[in-house]
C-alpha atoms as one frame of an Amber mdcrd trajectory, in Angstrom:
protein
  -9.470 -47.357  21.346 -12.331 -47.175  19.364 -11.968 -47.794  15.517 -14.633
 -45.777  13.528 -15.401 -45.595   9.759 -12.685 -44.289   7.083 -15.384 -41.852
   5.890 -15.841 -40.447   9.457 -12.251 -39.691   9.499 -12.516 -37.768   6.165
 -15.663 -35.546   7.573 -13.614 -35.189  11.275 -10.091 -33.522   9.324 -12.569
 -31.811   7.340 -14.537 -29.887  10.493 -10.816 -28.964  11.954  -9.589 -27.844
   8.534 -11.327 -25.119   9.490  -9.708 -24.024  12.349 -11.217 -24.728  15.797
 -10.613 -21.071  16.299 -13.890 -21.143  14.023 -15.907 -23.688  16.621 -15.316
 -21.257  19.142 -17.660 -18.635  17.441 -20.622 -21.556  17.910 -21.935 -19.951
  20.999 -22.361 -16.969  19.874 -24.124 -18.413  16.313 -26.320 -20.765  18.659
 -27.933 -18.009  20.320 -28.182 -15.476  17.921 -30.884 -13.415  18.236 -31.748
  -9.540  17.818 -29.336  -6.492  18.179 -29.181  -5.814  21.649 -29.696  -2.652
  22.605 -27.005  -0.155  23.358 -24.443  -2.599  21.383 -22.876   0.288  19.949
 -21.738   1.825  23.382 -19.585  -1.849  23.988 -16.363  -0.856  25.068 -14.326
  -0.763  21.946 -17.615  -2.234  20.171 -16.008  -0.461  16.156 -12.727  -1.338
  14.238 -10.458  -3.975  14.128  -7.326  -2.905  13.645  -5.667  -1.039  16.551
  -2.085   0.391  17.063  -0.600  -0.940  20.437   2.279   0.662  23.026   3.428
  -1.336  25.658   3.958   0.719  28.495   7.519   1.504  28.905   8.647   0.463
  25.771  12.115   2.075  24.112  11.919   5.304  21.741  11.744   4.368  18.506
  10.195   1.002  18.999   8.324  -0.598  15.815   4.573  -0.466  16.768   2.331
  -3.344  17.523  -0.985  -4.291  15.753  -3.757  -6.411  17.477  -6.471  -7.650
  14.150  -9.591  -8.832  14.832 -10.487 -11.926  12.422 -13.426 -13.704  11.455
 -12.323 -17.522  10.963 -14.072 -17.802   7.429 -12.800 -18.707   3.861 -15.143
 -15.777   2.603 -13.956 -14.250   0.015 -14.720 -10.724   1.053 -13.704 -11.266
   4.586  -9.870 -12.633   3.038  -9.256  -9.269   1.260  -7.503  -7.381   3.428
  -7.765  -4.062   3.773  -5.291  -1.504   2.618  -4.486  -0.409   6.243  -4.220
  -4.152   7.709  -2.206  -5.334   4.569   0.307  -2.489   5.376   0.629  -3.122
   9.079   0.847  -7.083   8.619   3.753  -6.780   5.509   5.850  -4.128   8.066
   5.356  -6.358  11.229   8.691  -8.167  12.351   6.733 -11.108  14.025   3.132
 -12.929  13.481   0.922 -14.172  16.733  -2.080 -15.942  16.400  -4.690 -18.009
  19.146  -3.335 -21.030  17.590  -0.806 -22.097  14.940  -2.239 -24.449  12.274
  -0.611 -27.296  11.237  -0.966 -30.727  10.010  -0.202 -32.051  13.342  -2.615
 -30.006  15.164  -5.575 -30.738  13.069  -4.550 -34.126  13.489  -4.842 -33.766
  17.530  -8.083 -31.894  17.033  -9.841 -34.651  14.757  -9.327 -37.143  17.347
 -10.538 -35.245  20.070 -13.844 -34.967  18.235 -14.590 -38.687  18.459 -15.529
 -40.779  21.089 -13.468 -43.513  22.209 -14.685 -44.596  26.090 -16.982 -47.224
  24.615 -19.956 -45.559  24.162 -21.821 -43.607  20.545 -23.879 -40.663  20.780
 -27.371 -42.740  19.913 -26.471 -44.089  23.425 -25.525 -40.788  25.211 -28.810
 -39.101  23.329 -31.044 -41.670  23.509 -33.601 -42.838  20.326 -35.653 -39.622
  19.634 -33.007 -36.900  20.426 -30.402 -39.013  18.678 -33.276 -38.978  15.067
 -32.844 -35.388  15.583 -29.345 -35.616  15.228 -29.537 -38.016  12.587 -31.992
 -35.705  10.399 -29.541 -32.632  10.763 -26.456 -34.645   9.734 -28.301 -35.812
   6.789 -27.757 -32.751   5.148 -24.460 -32.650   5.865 -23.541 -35.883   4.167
 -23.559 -37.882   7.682 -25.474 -40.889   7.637 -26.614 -42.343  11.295 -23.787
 -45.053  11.533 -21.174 -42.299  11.211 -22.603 -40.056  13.470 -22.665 -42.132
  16.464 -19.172 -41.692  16.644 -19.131 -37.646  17.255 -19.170 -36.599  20.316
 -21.742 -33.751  20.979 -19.433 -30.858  21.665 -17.903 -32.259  17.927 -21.509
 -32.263  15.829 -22.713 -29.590  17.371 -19.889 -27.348  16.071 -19.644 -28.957
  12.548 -23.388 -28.334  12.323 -22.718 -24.605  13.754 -20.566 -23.843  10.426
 -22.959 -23.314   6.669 -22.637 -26.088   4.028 -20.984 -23.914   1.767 -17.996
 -22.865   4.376 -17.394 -26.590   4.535 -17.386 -27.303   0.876 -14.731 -23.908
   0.506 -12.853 -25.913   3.294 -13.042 -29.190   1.858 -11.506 -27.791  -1.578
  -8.649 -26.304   0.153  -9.846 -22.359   0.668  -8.101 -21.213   4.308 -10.007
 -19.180   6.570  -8.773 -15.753   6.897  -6.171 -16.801  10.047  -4.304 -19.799
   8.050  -4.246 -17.532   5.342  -2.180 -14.619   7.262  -0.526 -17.620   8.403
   0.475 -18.921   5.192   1.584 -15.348   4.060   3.667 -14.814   7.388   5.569
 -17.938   6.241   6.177 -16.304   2.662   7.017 -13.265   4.302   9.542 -15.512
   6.872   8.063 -14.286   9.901   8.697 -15.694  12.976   5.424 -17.075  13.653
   4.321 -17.176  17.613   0.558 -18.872  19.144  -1.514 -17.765  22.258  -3.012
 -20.878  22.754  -1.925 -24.552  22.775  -3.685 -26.861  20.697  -4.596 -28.979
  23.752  -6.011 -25.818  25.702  -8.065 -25.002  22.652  -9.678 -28.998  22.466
  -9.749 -28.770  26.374 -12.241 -25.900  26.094 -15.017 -28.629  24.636 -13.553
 -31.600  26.410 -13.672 -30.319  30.073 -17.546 -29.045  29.773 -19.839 -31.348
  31.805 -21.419 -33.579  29.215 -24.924 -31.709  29.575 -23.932 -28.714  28.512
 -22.593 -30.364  25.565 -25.312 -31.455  24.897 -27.773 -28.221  25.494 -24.658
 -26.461  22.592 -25.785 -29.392  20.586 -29.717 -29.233  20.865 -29.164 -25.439
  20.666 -26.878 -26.191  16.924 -29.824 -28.540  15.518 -32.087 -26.065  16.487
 -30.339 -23.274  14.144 -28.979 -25.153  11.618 -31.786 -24.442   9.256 -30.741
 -20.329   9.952 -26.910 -21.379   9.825 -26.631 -19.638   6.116 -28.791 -16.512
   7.135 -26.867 -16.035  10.564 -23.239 -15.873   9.058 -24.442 -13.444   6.564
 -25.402 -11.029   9.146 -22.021 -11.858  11.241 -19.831 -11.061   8.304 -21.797
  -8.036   6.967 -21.276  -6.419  11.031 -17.885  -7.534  10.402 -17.029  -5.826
   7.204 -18.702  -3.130   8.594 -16.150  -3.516  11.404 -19.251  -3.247  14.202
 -17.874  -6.052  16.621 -19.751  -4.408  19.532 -23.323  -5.530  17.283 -21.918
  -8.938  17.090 -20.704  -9.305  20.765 -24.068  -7.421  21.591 -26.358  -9.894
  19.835 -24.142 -12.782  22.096 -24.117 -11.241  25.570 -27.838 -10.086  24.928
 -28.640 -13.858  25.049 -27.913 -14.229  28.893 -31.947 -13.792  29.324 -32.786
 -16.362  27.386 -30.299 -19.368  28.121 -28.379 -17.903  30.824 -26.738 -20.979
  32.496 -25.344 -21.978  28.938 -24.675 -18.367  27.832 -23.118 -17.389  31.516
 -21.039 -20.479  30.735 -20.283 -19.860  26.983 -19.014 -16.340  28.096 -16.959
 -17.000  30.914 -14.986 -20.254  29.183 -14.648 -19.371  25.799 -13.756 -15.443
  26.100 -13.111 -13.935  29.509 -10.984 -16.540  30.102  -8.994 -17.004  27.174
  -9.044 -12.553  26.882  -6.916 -12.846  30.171  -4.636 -15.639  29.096  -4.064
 -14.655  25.978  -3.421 -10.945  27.180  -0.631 -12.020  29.662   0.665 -14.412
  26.733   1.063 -11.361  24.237   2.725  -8.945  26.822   6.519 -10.293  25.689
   5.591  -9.312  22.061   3.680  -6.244  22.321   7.588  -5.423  24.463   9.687
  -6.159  22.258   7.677  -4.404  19.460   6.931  -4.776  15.682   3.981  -7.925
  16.625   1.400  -8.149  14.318  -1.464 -10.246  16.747  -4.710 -11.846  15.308
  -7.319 -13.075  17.571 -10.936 -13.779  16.894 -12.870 -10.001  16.617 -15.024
 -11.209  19.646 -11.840 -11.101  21.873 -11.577  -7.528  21.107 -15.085  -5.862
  22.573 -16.610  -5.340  25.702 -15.386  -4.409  29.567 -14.067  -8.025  29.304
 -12.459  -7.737  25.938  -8.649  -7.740  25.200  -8.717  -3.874  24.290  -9.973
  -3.264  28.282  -7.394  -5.456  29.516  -4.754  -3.832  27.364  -5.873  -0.183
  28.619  -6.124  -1.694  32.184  -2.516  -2.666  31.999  -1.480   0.553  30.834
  -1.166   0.126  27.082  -1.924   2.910  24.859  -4.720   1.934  22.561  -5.178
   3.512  19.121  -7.848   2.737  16.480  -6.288   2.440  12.923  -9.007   1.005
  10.942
């Protein structure tokens, strides 16, 4: 294997400190562009909080809750609610895409380097690979330590502000460790969707080129990176996810093979798996579930899937 710098170790635990859950909202932050029209008639497209009833399930059964998140260390976005505060302290179990822990950020920095002999200046070539080099600069990466990333890896760390980073860096959690961290105070059994492997699989297992195009794409928006959050977490306060998944699927025009792909791998696919995963809990009752709010929207969204399955759907903030 590969050895690389002690200082591009530091910078790879401190991209996944953030969770990878967070990476997964690059496509939609790489293509940002205008409010599609119609984004408030997206199935589900307001709230994130919603009661759920399995169908079937016993009289008397403690309800289910399905939260949207944003995967942020803002401080506005980690106050909860008054609504989702009470449903997550009365939930009997805690389910989230992934659970975080020392082990799997360890898994997820090394799958963010290369280590099959070659370095990105090689993969890029010399004037893509200055690009590269001038975007990481402002990150603290210098060109020796970048060569190491692979693209899939840079283009998310450059996907993610400065600031979020430096809040990462110092030890803030994003708001999904965070209900983690309060689950475990609270000794709830905690319970994940995804693997850890599945999640790094979702960036390993894209053809190299479109790895690329998400990391041309990243350099090409970095300079916007601050200005783009800002408008993602005011539509999420404002608990507008359809204006958010709008802006993403309203992209298709403009890059559709990577936006066509971005869709299909990173949400419709992971809606369905992660909506046959949380059938057991959403049984047995009393599940407090936390997915990313983009999971939630759309005719492709979890909610649809829920309804489509015959779960009974309720809006509670």
């Amino acid at each position: 294997m590969m050895s690389f710098p002690p200082i591009l170790r530091r910078w790879a635990a401190l991209a996944v400190a953030v969770p990878l859950a967070l990476a997964l909202l690059a496509p939609s932050l790489l293509l940002w562009g205008r409010t599609a029209a119609g984004a408030a008639e997206i199935p589900f497209g307001e709230g994130l909080l919603w009661r759920i009833e399995a169908p079937g399930a016993p009289a008397g059964a403690a309800p289910n809750y399905l939260f949207g998140t944003m995967h942020v260390t803002d401080e506005r976005v980690l106050t909860l609610p008054e609504p989702v505060r009470a449903a997550f302290d009365s939930a009997q179990s805690a389910t989230f895409e992934v659970v975080m822990d020392d082990q799997v950020r360890a898994k997820m920095g090394q799958a963010m380097v290369l280590t099959d002999g070659r370095t990105l200046d090689t993969i890029l070539g010399p004037d893509s690979f200055a690009q590269v080099a001038e975007a990481g600069r402002r990150y603290g990466f210098g060109p020796e330590q970048l060569r190491f990333f692979k693209p899939w890896a840079l283009a998310t760390i450059l996907s993610i502000p400065q600031a979020e980073l430096a809040r990462a860096a110092g030890g803030d959690l994003p708001l999904d460790q965070a209900l983690q961290a309060r689950a475990g105070a609270q000794d709830k059994p905690l319970h994940a969707l995804e693997t850890a492997q599945e999640q790094i699989a979702l960036f390993n297992d894209m053809p190299e080129a479109s790895q690329i195009a998400m990391l041309t794409s990243a350099i090409e928006q970095n300079a916007s990176i601050e200005t783009m959050f800002e408008e993602m977490t005011v539509n999420y306060l404002a608990r507008d996810t359809g204006a958010i998944y709008g802006r993403m699927a309203a992209q298709r025009e403009a890059q559709p093979e990577l936006m066509e792909l971005f869709l299909r791998r990173f949400n419709d696919e992971r809606n369905l798996t992660m909506v046959t995963r949380m059938a057991g809990r959403l049984r047995q009752g009393g599940a407090f579930i936390a997915v990313g709010a983009l999971h939630l929207p759309g005719d492709s969204g979890i909610l649809s899937l829920l309804t489509q399955r015959g779960h009974a759907v309720e809006r509670v903030y």
